[in-house]
C-alpha positions as semicolon CSV with decimal commas, in nm:
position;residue;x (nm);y (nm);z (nm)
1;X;0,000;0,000;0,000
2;X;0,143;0,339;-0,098
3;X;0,126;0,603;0,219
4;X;0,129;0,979;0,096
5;X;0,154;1,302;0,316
6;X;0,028;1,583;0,111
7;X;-0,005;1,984;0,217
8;X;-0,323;2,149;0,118
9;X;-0,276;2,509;0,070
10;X;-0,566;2,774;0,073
11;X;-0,648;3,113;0,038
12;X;-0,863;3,268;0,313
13;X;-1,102;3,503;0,104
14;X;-1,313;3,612;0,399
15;X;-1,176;3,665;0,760
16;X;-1,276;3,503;1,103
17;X;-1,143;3,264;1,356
18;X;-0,926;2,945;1,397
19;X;-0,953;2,772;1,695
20;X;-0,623;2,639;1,894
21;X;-0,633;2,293;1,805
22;X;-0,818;2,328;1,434
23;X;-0,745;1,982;1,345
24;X;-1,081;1,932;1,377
25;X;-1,204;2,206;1,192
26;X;-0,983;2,039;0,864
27;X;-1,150;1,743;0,907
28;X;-1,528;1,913;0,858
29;X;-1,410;2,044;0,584
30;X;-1,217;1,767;0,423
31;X;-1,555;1,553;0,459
32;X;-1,757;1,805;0,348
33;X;-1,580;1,881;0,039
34;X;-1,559;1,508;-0,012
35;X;-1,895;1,479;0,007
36;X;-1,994;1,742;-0,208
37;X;-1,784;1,564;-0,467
38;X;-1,940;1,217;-0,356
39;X;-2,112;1,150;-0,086
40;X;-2,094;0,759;-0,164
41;X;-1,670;0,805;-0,130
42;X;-1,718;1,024;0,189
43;X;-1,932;0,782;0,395
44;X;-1,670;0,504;0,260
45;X;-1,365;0,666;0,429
46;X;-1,562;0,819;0,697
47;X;-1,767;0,526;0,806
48;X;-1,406;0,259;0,770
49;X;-1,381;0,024;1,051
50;X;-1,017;-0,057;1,211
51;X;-0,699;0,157;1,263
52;X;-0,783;0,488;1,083
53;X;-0,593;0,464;0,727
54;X;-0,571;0,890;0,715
55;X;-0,434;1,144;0,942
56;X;-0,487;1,532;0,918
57;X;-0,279;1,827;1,113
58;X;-0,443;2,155;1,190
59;X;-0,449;2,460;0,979
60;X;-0,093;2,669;0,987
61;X;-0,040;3,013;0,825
62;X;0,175;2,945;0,481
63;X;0,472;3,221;0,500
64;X;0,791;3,130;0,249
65;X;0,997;3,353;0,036
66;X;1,020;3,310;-0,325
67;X;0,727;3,136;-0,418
68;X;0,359;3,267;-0,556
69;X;0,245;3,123;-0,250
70;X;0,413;3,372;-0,029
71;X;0,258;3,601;0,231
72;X;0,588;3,654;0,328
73;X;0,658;3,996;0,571
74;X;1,056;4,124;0,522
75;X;1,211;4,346;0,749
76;X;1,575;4,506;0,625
77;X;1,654;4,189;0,433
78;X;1,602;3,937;0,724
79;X;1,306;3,636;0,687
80;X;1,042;3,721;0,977
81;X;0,783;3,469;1,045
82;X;0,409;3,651;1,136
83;X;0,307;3,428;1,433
84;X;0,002;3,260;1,394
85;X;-0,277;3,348;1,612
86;X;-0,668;3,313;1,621
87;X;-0,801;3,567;1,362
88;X;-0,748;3,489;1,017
89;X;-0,773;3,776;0,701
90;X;-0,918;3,777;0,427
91;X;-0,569;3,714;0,184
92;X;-0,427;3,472;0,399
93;X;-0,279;3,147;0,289
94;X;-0,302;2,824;0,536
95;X;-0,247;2,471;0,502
96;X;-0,316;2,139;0,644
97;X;-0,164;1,810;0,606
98;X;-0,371;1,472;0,528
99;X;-0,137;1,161;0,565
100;X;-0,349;0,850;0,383
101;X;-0,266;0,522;0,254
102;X;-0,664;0,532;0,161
103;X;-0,600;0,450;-0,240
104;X;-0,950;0,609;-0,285
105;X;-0,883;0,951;-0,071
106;X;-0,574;0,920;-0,219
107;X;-0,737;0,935;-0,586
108;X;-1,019;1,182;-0,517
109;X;-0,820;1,436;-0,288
110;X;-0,757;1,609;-0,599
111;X;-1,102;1,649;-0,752
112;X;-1,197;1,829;-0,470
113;X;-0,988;2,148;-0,530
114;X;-1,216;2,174;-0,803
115;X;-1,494;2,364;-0,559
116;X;-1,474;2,606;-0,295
117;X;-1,418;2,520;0,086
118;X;-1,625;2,634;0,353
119;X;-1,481;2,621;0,755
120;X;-1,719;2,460;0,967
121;X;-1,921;2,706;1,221
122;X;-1,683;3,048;1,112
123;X;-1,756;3,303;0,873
124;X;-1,400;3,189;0,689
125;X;-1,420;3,091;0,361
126;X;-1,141;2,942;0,126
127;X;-1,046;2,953;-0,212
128;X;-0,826;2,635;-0,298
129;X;-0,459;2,658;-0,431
130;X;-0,322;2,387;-0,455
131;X;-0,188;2,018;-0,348
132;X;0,175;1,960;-0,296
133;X;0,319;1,655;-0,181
134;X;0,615;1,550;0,086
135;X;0,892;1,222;0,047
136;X;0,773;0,994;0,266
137;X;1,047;0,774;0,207
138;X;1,236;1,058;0,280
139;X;1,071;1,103;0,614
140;X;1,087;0,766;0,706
141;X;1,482;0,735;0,600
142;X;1,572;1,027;0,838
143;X;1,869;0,959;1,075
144;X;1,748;1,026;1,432
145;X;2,043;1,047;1,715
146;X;2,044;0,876;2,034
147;X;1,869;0,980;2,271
148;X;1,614;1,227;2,142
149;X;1,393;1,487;2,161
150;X;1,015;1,454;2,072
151;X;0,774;1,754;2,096
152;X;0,410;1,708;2,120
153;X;0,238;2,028;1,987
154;X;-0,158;1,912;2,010
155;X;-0,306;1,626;2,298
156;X;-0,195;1,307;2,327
157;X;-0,406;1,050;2,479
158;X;-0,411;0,669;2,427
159;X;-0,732;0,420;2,513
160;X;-0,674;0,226;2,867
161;X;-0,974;0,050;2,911
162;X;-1,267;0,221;2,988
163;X;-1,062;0,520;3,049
164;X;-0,735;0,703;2,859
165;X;-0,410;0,764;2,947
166;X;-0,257;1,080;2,915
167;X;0,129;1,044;2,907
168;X;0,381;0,970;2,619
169;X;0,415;0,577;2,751
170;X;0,704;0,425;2,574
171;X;0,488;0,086;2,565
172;X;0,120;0,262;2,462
173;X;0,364;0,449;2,210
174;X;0,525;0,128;2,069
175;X;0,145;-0,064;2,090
176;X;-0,033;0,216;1,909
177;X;0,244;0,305;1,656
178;X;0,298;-0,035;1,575
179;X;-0,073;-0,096;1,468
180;X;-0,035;0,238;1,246
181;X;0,224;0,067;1,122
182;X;-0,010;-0,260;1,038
183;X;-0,255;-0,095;0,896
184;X;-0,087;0,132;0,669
185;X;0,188;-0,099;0,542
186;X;-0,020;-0,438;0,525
187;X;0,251;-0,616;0,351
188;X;0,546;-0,508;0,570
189;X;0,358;-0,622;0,923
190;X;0,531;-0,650;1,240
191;X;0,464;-0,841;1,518
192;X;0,359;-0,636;1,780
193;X;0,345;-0,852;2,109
194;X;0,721;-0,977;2,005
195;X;0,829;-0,559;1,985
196;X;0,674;-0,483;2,275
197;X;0,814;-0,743;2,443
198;X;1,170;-0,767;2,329
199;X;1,186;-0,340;2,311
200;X;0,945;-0,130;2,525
201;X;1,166;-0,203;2,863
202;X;1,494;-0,068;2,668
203;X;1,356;0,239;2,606
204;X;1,353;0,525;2,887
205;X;1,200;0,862;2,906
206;X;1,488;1,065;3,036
207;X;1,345;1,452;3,068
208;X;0,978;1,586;3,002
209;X;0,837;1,908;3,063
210;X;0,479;1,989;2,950
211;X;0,103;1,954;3,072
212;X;-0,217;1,821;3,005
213;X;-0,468;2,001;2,778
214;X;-0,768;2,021;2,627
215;X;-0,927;1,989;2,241
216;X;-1,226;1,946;2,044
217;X;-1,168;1,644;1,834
218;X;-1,522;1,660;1,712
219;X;-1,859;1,824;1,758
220;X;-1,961;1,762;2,129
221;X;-1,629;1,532;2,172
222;X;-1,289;1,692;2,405
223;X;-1,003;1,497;2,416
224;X;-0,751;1,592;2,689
225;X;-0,428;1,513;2,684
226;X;-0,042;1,552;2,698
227;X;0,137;1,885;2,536
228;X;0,489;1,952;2,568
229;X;0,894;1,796;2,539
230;X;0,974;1,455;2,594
231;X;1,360;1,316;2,552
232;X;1,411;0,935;2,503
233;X;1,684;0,735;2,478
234;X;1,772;0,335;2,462
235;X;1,983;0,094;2,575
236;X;2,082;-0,017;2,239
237;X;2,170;0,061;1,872
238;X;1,915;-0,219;1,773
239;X;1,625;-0,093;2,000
240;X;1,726;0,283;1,882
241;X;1,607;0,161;1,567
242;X;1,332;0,041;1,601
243;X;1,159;0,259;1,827
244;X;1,308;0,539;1,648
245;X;1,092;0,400;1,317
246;X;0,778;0,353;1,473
247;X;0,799;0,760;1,608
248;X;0,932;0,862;1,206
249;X;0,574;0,709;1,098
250;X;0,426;0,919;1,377
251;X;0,523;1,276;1,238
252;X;0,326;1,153;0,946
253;X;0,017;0,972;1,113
254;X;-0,014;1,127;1,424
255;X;0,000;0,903;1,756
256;X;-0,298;0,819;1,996
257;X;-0,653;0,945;2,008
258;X;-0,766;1,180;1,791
259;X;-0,546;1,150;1,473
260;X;-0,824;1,168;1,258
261;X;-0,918;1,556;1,401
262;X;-0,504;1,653;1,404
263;X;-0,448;1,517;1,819
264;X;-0,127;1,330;1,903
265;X;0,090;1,522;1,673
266;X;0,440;1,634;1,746
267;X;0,797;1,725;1,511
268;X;1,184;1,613;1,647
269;X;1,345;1,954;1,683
270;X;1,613;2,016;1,467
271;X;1,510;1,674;1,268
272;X;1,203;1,637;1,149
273;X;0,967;1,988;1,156
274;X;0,646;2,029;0,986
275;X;0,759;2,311;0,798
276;X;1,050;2,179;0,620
277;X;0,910;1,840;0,484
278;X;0,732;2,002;0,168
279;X;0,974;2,214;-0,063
280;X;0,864;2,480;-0,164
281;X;1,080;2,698;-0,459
């Protein structure tokens, strides 16, 4: 199965509000420009049973240099990067990621740029620019050192039960990762009881800083969970590896709860950002 990570870009032609966490927000839209386009495909990939074959991030405000794209604000020669905040104008370019190995989202994601997007609940409206897409072999080939530094940016939460847990777990990390993993690369499986097994007890959290927060994941639906810096390391070169793999497909899925609405995402500073994995010239 082929796994793509593509960046939507969009012009904002009318000006309102983006909540903190909009991951959510993307999604509504996503589905409901899929289902303006069909609703037969939209209830497929909605209604999908099993480990969630897509992944969205939240909206970001698009600011490069040298492109048409650009909204880009220079000051005496130096780059300055407007901070994003809740208001959006009318002019503005944003993007969101969808990650998929959904051949059918995959194949329709496209057609959809072909009709204007409306935000869910805001006055915003959006004119679509275009689709551009990331290496996700390139992504996935990255060189991580020993130990390292994760950074969750929206709230991660993992099922326990009846209940959740709220705290980047090396073993709920490994467990949920690994049946990502499963479900997106069906002919590469790994055996997740032998991972856990052999791996999670090598690996140590060795620093975090951060708290627990709150989201809307969908209408009527919070998720709370963990935001902030975690460092890991491992006893081994062989368990660096692999646990080091699992968290490379996590930039691009998203981990835990929620990665459908743009929860349990997070970048490896000074590795692997979010702003750097789509070239834009």
């Amino acid at each position: 199965m082929d796994v793509r990570l593509n960046r939507l870009f969009f012009r904002a032609t009318s000006s309102g509000t983006l909540p903190r966490y909009s991951g959510g927000m993307a999604r509504g839209m996503l589905f409901a420009a899929l289902k303006n386009y069909d609703k037969h495909i939209a209830q497929e990939i909605h209604d999908q049973s099993g480990v969630q074959t897509y992944a969205l991030s939240g909206f970001r405000t698009y600011v490069s240099p040298g492109d048409t794209l650009s909204v880009m604000d220079k000051q005496l020669g130096i780059e300055r990067r407007r901070k994003r905040d809740s208001t959006v104008r009318a002019g503005d370019i944003l993007y969101f990621d969808v990650a998929t190995a959904s051949e059918k989202l995959q194949e329709v994601l496209p057609e959809t740029f072909e009709q204007p997007w409306a935000a869910d609940k805001t006055n915003v409206t959006m004119e679509p620019l275009q689709i551009r897409e990331a290496e996700v072999e390139g992504i996935l080939s990255k060189e991580i050192p020993k130990p390292f530094t994760v950074r969750f940016v929206t709230p991660l939460s993992f099922s326990a039960g009846p209940t959740y847990w709220v705290w980047p777990e090396v073993r709920y990390l490994m467990k949920n990762l690994t049946s990502i993993w499963n479900a997106w690369f069906p002919g590469a499986k790994l055996d997740a009881e032998s991972i856990l097994e052999k791996y999670a007890n090598r690996v140590h959290v060795v620093f975090a800083e951060g708290r627990v927060l709150s989201a809307n994941a969908a209408k009527g639906m919070r998720h709370t969970g963990w935001v902030g810096s975690v460092r890991y390391d491992s006893d081994d070169d062989e368990t660096h590896g692999v646990f080091s793999n699992l968290v490379k497909l996590g930039f691009i899925t998203g981990v835990g709860r929620g990665r459908t609405a743009g929860l349990g995402r997070f970048y490896l500073p000074k590795v692997l950002h979010s702003d750097r994995i789509v070239k834009v010239v």
